[in-house]
Rosetta silent file (secondary structure, phi, psi, omega in degrees, C-alpha in Angstrom):
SEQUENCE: XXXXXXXXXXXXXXXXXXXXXXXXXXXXXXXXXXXXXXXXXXXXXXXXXXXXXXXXXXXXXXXXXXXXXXXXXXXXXXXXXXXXXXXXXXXXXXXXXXXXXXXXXXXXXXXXXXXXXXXXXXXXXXXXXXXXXXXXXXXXXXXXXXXXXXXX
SCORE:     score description
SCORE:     0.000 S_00000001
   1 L     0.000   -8.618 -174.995  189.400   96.241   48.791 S_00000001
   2 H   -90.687  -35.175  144.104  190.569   98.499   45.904 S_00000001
   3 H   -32.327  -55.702  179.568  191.187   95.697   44.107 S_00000001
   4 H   -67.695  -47.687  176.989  187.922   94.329   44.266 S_00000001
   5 H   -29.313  -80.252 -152.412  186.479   97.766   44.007 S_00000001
   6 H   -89.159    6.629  148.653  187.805   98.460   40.469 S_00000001
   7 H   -66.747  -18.958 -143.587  187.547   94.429   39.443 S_00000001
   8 H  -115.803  -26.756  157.638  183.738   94.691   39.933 S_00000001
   9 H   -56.364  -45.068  163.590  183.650   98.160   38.273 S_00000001
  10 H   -87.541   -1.856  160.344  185.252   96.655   35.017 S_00000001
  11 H   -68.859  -42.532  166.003  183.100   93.958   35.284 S_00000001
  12 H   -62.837  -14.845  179.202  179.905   96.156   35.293 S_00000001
  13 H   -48.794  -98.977 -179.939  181.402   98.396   31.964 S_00000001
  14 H    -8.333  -63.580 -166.967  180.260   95.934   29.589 S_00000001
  15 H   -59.182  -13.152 -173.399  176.559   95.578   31.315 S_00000001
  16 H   -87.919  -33.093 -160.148  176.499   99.393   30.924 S_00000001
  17 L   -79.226  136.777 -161.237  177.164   99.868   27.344 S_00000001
  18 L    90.656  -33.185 -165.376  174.028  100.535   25.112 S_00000001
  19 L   -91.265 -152.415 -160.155  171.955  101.663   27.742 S_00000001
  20 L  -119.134   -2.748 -130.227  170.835  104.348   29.307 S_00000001
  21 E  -106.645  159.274  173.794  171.931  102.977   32.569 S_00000001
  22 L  -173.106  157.399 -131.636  175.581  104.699   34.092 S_00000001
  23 L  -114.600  130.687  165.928  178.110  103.523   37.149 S_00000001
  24 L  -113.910  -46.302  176.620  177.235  105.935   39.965 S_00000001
  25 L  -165.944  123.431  167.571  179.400  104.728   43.021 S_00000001
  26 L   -97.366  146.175 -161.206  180.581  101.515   45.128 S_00000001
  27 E  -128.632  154.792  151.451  181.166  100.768   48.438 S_00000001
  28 E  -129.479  122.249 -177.094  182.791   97.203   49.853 S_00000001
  29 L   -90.649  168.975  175.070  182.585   96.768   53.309 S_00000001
  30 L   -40.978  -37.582 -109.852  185.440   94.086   55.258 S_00000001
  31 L  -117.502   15.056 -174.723  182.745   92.077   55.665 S_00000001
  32 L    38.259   56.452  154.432  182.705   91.677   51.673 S_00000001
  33 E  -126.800  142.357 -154.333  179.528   92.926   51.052 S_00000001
  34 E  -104.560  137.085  164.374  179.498   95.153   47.904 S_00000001
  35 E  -119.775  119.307  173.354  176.902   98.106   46.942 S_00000001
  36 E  -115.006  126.743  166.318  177.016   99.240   43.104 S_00000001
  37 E  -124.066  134.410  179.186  174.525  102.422   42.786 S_00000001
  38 L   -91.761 -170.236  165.614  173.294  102.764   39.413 S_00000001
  39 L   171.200  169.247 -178.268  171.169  105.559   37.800 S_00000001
  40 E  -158.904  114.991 -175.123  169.512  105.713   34.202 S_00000001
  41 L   -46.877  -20.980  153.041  168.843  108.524   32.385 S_00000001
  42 L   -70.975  -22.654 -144.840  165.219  107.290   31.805 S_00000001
  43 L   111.519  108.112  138.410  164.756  105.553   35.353 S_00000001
  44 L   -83.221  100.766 -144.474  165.902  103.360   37.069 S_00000001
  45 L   -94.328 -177.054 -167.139  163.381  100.732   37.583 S_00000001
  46 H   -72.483  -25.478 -161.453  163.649   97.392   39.621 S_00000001
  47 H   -78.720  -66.283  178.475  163.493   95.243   36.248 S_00000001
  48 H   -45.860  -49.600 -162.815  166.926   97.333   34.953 S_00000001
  49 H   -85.039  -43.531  166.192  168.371   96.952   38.543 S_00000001
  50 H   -45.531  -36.249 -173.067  167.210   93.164   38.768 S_00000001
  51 H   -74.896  -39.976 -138.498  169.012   92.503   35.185 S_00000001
  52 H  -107.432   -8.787  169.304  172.027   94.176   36.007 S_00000001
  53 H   -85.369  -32.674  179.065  172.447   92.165   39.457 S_00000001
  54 L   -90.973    4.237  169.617  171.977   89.142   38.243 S_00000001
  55 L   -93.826  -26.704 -152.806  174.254   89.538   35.433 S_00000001
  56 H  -113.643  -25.826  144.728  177.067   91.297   37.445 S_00000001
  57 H   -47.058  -31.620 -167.577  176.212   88.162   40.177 S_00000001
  58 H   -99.436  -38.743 -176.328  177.381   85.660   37.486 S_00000001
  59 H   -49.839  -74.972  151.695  180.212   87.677   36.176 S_00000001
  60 H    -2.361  -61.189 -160.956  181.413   88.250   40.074 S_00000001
  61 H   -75.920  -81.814  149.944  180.905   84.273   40.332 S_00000001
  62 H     8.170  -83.156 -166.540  182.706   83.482   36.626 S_00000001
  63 L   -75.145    7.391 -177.709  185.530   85.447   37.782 S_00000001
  64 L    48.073   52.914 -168.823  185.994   84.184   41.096 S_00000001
  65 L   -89.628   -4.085 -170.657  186.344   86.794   42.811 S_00000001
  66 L  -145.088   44.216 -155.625  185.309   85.631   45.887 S_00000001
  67 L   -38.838  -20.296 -149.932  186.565   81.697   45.523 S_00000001
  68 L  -111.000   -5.006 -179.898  184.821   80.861   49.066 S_00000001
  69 L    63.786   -9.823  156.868  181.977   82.293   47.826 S_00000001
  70 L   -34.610   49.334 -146.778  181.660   84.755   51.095 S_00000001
  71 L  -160.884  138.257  136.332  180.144   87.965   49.690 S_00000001
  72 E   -91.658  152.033 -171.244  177.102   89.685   49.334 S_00000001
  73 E  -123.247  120.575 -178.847  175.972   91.930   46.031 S_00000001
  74 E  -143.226  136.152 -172.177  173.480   94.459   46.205 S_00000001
  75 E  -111.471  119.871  164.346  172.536   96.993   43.049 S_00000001
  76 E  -154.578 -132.062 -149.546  170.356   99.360   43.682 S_00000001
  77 L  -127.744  147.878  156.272  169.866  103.497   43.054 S_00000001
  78 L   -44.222  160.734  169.033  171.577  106.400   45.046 S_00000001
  79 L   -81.968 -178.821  176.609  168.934  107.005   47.508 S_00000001
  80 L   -65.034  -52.397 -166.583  166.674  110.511   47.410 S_00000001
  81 L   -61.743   -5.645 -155.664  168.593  112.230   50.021 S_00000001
  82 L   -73.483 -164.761 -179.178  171.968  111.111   48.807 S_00000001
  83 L  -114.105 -179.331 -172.846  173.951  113.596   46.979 S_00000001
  84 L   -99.358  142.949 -168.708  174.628  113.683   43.122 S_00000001
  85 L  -116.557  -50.130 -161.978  178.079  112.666   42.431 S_00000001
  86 L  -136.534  151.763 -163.186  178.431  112.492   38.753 S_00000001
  87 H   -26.522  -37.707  167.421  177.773  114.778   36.089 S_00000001
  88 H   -44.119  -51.640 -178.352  174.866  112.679   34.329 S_00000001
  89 H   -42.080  -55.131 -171.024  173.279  112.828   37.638 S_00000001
  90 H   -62.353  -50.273  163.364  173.275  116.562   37.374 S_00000001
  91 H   -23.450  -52.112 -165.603  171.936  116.439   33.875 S_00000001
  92 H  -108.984    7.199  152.852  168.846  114.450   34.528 S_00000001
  93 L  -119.030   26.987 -177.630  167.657  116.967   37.239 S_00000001
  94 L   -62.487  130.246  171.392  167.878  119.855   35.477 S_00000001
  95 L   100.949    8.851  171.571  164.418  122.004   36.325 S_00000001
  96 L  -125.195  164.731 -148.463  164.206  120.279   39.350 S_00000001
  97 E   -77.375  155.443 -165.080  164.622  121.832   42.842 S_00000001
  98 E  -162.887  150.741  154.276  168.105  120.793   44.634 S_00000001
  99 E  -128.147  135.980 -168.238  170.391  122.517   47.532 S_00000001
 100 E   -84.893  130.778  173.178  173.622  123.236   46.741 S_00000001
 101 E  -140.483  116.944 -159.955  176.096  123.596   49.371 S_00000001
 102 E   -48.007  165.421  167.088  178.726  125.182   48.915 S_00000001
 103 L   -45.134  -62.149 -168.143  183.026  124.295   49.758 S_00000001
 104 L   -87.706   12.246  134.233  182.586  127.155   52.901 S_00000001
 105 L   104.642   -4.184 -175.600  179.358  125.427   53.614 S_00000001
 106 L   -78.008  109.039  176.846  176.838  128.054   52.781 S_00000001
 107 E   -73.810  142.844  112.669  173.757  126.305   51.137 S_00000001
 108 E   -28.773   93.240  177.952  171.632  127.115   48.081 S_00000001
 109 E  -117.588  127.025 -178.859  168.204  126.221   47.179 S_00000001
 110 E  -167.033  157.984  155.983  166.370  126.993   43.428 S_00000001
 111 E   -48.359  137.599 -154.023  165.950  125.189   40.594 S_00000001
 112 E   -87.404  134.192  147.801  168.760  123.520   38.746 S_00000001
 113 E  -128.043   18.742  161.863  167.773  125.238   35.078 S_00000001
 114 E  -157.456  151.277  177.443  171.371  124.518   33.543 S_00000001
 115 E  -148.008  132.094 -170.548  174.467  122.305   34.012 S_00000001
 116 L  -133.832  175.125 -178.563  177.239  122.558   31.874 S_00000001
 117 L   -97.483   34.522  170.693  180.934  120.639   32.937 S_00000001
 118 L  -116.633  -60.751 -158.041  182.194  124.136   34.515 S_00000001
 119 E  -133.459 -172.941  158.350  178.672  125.116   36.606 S_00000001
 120 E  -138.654  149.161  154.184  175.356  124.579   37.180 S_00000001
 121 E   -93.413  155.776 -169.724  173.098  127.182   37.082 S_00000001
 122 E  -131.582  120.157  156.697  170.481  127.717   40.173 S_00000001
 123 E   -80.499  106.995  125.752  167.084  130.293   39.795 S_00000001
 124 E   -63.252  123.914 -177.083  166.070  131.150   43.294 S_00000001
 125 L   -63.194  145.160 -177.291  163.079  132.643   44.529 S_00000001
 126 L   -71.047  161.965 -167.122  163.186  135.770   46.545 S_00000001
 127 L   -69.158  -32.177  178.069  162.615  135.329   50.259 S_00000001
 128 L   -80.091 -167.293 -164.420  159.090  137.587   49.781 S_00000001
 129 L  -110.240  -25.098  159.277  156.450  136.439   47.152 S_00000001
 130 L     0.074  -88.339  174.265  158.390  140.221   45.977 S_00000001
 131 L   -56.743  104.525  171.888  161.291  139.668   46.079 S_00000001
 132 L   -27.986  150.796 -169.441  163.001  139.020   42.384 S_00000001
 133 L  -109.240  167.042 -162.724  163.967  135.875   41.684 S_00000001
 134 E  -125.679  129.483  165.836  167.926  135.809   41.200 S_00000001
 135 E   -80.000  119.946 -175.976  169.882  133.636   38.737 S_00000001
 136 E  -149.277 -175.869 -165.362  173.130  132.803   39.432 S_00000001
 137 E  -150.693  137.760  168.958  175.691  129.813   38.407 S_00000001
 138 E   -94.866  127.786  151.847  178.068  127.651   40.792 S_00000001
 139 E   -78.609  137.225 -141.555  181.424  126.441   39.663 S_00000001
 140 H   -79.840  -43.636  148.904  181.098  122.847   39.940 S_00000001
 141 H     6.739  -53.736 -168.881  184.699  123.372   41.734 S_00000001
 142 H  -102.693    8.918  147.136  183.026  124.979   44.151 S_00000001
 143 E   -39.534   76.185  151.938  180.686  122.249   45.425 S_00000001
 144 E   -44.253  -58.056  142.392  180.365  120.242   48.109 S_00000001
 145 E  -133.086  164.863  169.674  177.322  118.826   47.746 S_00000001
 146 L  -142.749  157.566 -171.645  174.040  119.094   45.828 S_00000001
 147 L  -171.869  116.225  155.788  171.204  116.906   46.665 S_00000001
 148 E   -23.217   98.139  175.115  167.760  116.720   45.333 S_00000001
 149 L   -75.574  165.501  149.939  164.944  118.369   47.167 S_00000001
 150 L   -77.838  112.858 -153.464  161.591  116.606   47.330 S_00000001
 151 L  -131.846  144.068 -121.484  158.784  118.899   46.894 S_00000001
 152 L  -162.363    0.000    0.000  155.284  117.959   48.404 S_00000001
């Protein structure tokens, strides 16, 4: 499967280049069905994720990568809750609210105002309406996860 993994990954390079569009992560199950998650610094709307399946469907086919034709393909966006994996990711939610959770498991929640390829920084509000709000910056090192909140 690692094979396939990083054939289907250099197939998608090309489809990436010029846009705005960037490789977030892929999974292939036994059962050969493959998930490519996308993102786009702009959006990623269904017409960019429609383009880039049916292009990376022919390529897939073209290269035979699947001679028997057995396979499913499906492109679509990390999901809300998932967590952000690569640095772009981080980028295009700066000022929006995320929890951070730390290697020793202790979570974070504030606004992302900076990301740099060392940290991110997080403002958090004090637990009163009081209470100062405190800046403070994570070593990306020191991450586990971070994952978008939804705010309502």
């Amino acid at each position: 499967m690692v094979e396939t993994t990083e054939k289907v990954i250099e197939l998608l390079g090309p489809l990436l280049d010029g846009t705005d569009i960037f490789f977030v992560n892929i999974k292939v199950k036994p059962i050969n069905n493959i998930k490519v998650y996308l993102d786009a610094d702009g959006g990623f709307s269904i017409e960019k994720c429609s383009s880039i399946n049916r292009k990376l469907y022919g390529l897939i086919e073209a290269a035979q990568l699947f001679p028997d034709g057995d396979y499913s393909l499906e492109v679509s966006s990390p999901g809300v809750d998932e967590p952000l994996i690569q640095p772009r990711q981080y980028k295009k939610n700066v000022g929006r609210t995320v929890t951070v959770t730390d290697l020793g498991g202790k979570e974070k929640t504030g606004v992302m105002k900076d990301v740099s390829d060392a940290a991110i920084t997080l403002e958090i509000k004090g637990a009163k309406p009081k209470d100062p709000t405190i800046t403070t910056e994570i070593p990306i090192a020191d991450i586990k996860k971070t994952v978008v909140q939804i705010i309502f």
